[in-house]
C-alpha positions as CSV (number, residue, x, y, z in Angstrom):
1,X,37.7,-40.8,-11.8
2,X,39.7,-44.4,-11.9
3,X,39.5,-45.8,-15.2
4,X,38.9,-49.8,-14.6
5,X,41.2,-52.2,-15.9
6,X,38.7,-53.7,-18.3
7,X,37.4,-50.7,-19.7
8,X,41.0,-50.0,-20.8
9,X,41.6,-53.2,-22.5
10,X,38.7,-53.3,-24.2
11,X,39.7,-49.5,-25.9
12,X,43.1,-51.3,-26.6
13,X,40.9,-53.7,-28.4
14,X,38.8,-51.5,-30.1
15,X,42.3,-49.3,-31.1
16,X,44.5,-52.5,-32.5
17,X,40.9,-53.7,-34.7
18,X,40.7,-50.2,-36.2
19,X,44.3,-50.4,-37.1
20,X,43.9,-53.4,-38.4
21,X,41.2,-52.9,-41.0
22,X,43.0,-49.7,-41.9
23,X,46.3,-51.2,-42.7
24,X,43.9,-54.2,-44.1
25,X,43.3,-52.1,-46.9
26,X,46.7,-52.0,-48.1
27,X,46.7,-55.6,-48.9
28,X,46.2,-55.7,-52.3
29,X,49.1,-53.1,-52.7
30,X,51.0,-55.1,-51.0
31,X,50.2,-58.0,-53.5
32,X,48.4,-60.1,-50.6
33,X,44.5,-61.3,-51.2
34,X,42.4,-58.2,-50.3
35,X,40.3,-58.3,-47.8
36,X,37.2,-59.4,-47.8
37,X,34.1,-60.2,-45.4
38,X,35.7,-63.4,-43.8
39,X,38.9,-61.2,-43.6
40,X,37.6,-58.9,-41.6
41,X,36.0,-61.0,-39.0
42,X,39.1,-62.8,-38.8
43,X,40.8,-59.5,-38.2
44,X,38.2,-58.8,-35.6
45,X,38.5,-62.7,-34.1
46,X,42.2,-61.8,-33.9
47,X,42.3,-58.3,-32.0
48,X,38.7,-58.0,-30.3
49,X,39.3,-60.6,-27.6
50,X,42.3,-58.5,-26.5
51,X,40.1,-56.7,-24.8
52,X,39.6,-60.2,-21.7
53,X,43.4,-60.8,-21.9
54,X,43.9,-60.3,-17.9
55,X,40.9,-62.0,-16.7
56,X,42.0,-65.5,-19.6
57,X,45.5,-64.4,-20.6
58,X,45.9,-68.0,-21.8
59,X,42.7,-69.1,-23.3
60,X,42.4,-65.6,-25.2
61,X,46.2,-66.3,-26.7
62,X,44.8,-69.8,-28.5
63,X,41.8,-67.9,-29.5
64,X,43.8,-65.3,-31.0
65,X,46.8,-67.9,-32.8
66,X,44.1,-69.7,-34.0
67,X,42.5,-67.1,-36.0
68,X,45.9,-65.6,-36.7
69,X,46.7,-68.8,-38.5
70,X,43.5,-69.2,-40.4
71,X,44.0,-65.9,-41.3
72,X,47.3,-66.8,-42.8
73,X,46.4,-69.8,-44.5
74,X,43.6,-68.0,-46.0
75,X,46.5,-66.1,-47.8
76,X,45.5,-62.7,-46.0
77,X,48.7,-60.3,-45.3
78,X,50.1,-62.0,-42.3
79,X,51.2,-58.2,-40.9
80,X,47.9,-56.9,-40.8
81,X,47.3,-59.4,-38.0
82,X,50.3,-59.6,-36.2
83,X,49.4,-56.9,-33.5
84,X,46.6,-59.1,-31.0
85,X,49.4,-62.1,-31.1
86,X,51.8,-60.1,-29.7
87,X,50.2,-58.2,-27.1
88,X,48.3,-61.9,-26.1
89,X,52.3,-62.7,-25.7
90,X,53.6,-59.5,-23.4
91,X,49.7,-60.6,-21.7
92,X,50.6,-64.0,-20.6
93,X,54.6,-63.4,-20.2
94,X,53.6,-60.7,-17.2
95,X,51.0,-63.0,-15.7
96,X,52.4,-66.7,-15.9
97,X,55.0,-68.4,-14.9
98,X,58.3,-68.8,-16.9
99,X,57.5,-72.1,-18.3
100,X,54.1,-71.6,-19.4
101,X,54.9,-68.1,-20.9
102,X,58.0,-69.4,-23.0
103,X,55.4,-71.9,-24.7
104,X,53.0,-69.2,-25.8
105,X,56.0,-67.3,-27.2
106,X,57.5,-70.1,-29.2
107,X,53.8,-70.8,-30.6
108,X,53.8,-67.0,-31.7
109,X,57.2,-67.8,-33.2
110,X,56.2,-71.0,-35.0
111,X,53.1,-69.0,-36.4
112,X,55.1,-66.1,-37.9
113,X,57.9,-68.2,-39.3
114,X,54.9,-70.3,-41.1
115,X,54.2,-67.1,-42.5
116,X,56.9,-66.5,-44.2
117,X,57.2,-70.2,-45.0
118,X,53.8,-70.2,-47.4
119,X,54.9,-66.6,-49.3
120,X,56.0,-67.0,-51.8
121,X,58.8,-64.1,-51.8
122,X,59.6,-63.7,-48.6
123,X,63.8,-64.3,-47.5
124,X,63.2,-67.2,-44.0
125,X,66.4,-65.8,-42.7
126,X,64.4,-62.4,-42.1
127,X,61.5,-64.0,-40.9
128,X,63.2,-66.5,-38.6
129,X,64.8,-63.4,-37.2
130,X,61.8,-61.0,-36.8
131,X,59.6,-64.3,-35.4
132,X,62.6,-64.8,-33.0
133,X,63.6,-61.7,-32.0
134,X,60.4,-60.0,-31.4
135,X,58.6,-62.7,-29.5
136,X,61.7,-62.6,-27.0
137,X,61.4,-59.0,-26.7
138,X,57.9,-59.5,-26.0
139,X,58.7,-62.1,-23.6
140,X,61.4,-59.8,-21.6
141,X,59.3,-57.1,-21.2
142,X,56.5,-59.2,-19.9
143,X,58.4,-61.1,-17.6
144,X,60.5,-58.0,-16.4
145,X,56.6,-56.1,-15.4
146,X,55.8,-59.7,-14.0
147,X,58.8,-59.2,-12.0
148,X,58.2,-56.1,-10.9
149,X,54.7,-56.6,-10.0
150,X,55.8,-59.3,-7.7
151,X,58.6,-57.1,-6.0
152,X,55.5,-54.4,-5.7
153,X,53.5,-57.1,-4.1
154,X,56.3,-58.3,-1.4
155,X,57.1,-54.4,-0.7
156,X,53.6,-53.8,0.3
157,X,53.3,-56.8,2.6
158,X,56.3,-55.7,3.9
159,X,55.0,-52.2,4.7
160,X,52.2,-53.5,6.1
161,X,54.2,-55.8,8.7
162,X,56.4,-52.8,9.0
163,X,53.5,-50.8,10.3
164,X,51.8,-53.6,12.6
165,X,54.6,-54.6,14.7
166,X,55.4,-49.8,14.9
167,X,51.9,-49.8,16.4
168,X,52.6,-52.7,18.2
169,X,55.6,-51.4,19.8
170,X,54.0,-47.5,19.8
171,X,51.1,-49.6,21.9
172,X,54.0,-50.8,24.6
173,X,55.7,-47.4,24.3
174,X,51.7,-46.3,25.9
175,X,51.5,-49.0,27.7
176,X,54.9,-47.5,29.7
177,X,53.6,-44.0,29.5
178,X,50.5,-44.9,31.2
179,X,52.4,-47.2,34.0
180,X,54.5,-44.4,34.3
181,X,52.2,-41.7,34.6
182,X,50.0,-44.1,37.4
183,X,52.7,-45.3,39.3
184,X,53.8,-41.9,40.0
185,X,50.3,-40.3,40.9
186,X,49.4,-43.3,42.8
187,X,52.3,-43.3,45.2
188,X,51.8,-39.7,45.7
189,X,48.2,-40.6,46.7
190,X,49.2,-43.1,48.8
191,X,51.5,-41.7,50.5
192,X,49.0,-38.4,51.3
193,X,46.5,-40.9,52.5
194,X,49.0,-42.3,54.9
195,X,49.7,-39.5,56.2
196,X,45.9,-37.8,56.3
197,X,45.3,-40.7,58.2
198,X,47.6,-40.5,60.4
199,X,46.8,-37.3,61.4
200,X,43.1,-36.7,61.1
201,X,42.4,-36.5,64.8
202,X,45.7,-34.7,65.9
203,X,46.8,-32.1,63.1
204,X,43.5,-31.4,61.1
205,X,45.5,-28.7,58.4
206,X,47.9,-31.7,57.7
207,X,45.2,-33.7,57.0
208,X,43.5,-30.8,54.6
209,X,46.8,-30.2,52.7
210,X,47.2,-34.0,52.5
211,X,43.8,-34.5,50.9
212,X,44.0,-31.6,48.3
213,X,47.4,-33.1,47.4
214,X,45.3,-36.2,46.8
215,X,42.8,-34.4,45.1
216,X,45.0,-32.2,42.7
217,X,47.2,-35.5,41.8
218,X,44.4,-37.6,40.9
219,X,42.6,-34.7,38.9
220,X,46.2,-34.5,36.8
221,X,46.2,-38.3,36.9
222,X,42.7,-38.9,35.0
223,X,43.1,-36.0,32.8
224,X,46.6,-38.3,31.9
225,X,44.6,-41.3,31.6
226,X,41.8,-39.8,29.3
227,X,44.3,-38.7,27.0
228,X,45.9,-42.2,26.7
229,X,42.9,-43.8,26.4
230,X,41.4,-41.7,23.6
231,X,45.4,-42.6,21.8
232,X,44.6,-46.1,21.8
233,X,41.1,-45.9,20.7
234,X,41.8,-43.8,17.9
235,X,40.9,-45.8,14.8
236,X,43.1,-43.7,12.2
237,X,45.4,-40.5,12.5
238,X,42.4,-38.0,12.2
239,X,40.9,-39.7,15.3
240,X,44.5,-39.5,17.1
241,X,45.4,-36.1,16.2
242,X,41.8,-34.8,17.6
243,X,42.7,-32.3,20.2
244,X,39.1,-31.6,21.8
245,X,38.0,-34.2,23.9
246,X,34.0,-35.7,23.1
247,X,32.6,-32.1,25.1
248,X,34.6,-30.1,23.3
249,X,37.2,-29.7,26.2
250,X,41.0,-29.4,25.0
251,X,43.1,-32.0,25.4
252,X,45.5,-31.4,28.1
253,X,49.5,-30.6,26.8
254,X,52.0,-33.1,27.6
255,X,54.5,-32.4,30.0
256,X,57.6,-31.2,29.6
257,X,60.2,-29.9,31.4
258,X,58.5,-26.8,32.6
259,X,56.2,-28.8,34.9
260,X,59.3,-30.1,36.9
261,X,58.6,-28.0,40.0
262,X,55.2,-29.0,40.0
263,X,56.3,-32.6,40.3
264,X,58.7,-31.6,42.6
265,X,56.5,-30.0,44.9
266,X,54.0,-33.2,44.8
267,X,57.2,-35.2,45.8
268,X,57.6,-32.9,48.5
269,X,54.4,-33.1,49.5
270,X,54.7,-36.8,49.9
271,X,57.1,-36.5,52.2
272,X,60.9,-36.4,50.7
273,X,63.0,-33.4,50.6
274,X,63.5,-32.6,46.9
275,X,65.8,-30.0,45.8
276,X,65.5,-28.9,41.9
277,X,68.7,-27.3,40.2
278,X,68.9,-25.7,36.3
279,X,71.6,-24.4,34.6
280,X,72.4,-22.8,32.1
281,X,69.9,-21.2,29.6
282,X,66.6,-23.2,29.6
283,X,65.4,-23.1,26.0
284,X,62.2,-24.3,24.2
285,X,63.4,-28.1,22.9
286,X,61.3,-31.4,20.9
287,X,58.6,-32.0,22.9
288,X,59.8,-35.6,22.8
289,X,63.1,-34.6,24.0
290,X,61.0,-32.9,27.3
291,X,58.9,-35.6,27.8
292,X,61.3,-38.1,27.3
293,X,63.6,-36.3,30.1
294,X,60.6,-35.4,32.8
295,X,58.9,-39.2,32.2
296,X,62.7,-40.3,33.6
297,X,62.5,-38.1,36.3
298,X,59.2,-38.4,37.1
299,X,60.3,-42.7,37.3
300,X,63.3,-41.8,39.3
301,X,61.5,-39.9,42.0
302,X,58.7,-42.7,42.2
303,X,61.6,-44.9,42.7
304,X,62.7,-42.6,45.5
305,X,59.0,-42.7,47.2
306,X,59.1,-46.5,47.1
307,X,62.3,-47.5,48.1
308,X,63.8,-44.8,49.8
309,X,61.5,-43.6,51.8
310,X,62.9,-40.5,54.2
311,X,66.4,-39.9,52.0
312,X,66.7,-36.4,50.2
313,X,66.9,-36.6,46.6
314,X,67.9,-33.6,44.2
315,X,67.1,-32.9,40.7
316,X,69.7,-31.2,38.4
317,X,68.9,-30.2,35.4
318,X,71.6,-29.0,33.6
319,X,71.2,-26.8,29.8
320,X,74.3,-27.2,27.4
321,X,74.9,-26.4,23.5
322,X,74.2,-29.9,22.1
323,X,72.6,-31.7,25.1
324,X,70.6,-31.2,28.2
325,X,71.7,-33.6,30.8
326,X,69.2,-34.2,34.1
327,X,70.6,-36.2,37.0
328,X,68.4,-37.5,39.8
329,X,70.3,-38.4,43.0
330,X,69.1,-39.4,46.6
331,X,71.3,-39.9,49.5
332,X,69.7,-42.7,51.0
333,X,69.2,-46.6,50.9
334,X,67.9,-47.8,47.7
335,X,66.7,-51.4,47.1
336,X,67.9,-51.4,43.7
337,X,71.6,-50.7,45.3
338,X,74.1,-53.4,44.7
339,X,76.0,-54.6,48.0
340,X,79.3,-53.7,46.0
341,X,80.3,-49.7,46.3
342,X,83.9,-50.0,46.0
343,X,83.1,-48.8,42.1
344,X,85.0,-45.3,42.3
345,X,84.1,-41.8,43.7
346,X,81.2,-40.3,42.2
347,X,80.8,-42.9,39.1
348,X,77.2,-43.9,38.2
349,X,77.6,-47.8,37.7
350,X,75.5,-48.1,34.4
351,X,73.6,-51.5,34.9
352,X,70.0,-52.4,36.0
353,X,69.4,-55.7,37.7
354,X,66.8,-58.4,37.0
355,X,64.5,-57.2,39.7
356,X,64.5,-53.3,38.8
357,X,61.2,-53.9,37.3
358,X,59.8,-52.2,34.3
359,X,60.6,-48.4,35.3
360,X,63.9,-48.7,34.7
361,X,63.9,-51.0,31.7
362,X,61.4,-47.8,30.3
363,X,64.1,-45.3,31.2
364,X,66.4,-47.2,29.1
365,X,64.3,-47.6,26.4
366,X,63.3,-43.7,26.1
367,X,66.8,-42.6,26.2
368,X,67.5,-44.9,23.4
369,X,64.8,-43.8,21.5
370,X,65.9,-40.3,21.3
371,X,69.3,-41.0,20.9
372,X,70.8,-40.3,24.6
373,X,72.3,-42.4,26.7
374,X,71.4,-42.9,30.3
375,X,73.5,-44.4,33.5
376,X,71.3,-46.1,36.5
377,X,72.9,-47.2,39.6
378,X,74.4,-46.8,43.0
379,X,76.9,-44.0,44.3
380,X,80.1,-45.7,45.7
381,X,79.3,-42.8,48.4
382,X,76.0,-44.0,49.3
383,X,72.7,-43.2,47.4
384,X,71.9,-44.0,43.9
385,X,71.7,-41.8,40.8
386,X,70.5,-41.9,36.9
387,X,71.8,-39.5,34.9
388,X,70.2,-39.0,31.7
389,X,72.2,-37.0,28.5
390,X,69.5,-36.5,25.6
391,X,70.9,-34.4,22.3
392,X,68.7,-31.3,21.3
393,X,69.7,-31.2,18.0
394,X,69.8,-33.7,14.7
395,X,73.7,-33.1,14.8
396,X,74.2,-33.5,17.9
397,X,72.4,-37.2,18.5
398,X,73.7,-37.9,14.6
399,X,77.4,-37.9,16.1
400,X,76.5,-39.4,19.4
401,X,77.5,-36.4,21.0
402,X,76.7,-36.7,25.1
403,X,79.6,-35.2,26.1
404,X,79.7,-31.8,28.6
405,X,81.1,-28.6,27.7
């Protein structure tokens, strides 16, 4: 249960008022005036409102020097009601500003050095000291919590911006997952329902194979889309962590390496000779890592179906200590090409130009993301290739290290 503000200040109240009458009855030992009915309800005038000090720090400090110094002229023993002052001090020095906080402490100062000044055995230089020293120590403290509740304060705002502009970017890093996932599935399509037409009359099986390509493509392509779409409705990380769509049917996984031959075979389908390599020893990596590498070649071969239409691309996929590496080549035309292939045998030129659109711009951004480091561009033997390095391990993309074995 969360004990309210209030409710402790008023038991801080009720504490320093107790203390106060108990020590009160010291005061004729003391040889001060003992106390009497008016000294008690100054006592309680003095520590009681305490118990308001953060909703009126200021107005409950006069309320409380006043008393304090009617107290004291009354002859009372100034100690026994020296406790509300000072907390109405440490109150207003954590709340105010500067200015107005050093005022209320040199009142509390003035106060106790009157004090001393009407007693008639007490040594000033003592008092002086004590009035002095422990109103600025009140003062520090205050002003060091109001300090500190003010870097608390900026902290949390900046968290907060912190976290709006990471789901605004984890929004656009969606946003690319869906134009990626779409793009691809709806070239395929179109590209099958080109060629279904084309052949309805004269080649019937083409036509079937064509239309349960379509069919099997735009089944994976919704079941895509539903899972993006229930990401960016989720309200809170419950909602986005939910693995069961609304009937109870489980969410699909996302793809990885592992589903390259499928996409491979799709790419086929649509007409371009695709040839998939691995080497090494495939291994279970991040599922970031996979998806970051099969999202780029998923891009690459759309790129292949929309610009290169008829060239044979190959997919190499290549499993080393540190770092998998996947290359995408096709020997044909591309319109990203550059007119310039005098560049040097076999070198992937690592630039993008304006017009790529946003497919390679998302390549880019993935590989940064997970610490790789990706080259896009023509052959100077004709074609054009991305190669994409991504570390598999924390050393690995801590070092930067991209390098074959």
């Amino acid at each position: 249960m969360r004990i309210r503000p209030l409710a402790v200040d008023a038991l801080i109240a009720g504490a320093l008022t107790t203390v106060a009458v108990l020590l009160g009855q010291e005061s004729a030992k003391q040889g001060w005036v003992e106390l009497d009915a008016v000294g008690h309800v100054l006592v309680a005038l003095v520590s009681l409102p305490v118990a308001v000090r953060s909703k009126a720090p200021l107005a409950v400090l006069l309320v409380v020097d006043v008393a304090w110094f009617v107290y004291v002229t009354l002859g009372y023993w100034p100690v026994v009601g020296t406790f509300g002052p000072m907390l109405c001090v440490y109150t207003v020095a954590s709340l105010r500003p500067p200015r107005t906080s050093l005022a209320c402490t040199a009142l509390m100062a003035a106060l106790w050095i009157y004090a001393g000044a009407i007693s008639e055995d007490s040594s000033m230089p003592s008092v002086v000291g004590q009035a002095v020293g422990f109103s600025l120590v009140l003062w520090r403290f205050g002003h060091v919590a109001r300090r500190s509740a003010e870097l608390a304060r900026q902290l949390k705002r900046e968290q907060d911006q912190r976290a709006r502009r990471e789901v605004a970017e984890e929004r656009g890093r969606i946003a690319r997952e869906l134009h990626d996932v779409v793009a691809h599935h709806m070239s395929v399509i179109s590209v099958q329902a080109g060629l279904a037409t084309f052949v309805f009359g004269s080649d019937p099986a083409t036509a079937r194979a064509a239309l349960g390509t379509i069919s099997g493509t735009s089944s994976e392509a919704l079941e895509e889309l539903r899972r993006m779409l229930r990401v960016l409705r989720a309200e809170n990380a419950e909602n986005a962590e939910d693995t069961e769509d609304g009937d109870g049917t489980p969410a699909a996984p996302m793809p990885g390496l592992g589903r390259l031959d499928e996409m491979v075979e799709r790419v086929r389908g649509g007409g371009v000779p695709v040839e998939l390599r691995v080497t090494g020893t495939p291994r279970p990596l991040a599922p970031g890592v996979e998806l970051c590498a099969y999202r780029v070649v998923q891009e690459a071969l759309t790129n292949v179906l929309k610009h290169a239409r008829g060239a044979a691309a190959t997919v190499e996929l290549a499993y080393q200590r540190w770092h998998i590496e996947v290359t995408v080549i096709n020997d044909g035309h591309d319109e990203h090409e550059g007119n310039d292939g005098n560049d040097g045998e076999g070198v992937i030129q690592d630039r993008v130009r304006t017009g790529s659109g946003h497919g390679l711009i998302g390549m880019r951004e993935r590989a940064k993301l997970y610490g790789g480091a990706i080259s896009i561009g023509p052959l100077s033997e004709g074609g054009f290739a991305v190669r994409l390095t991504l570390p598999t391990s924390a050393q690995a993309a801590a070092r930067g290290d991209d390098a074959t074995e």
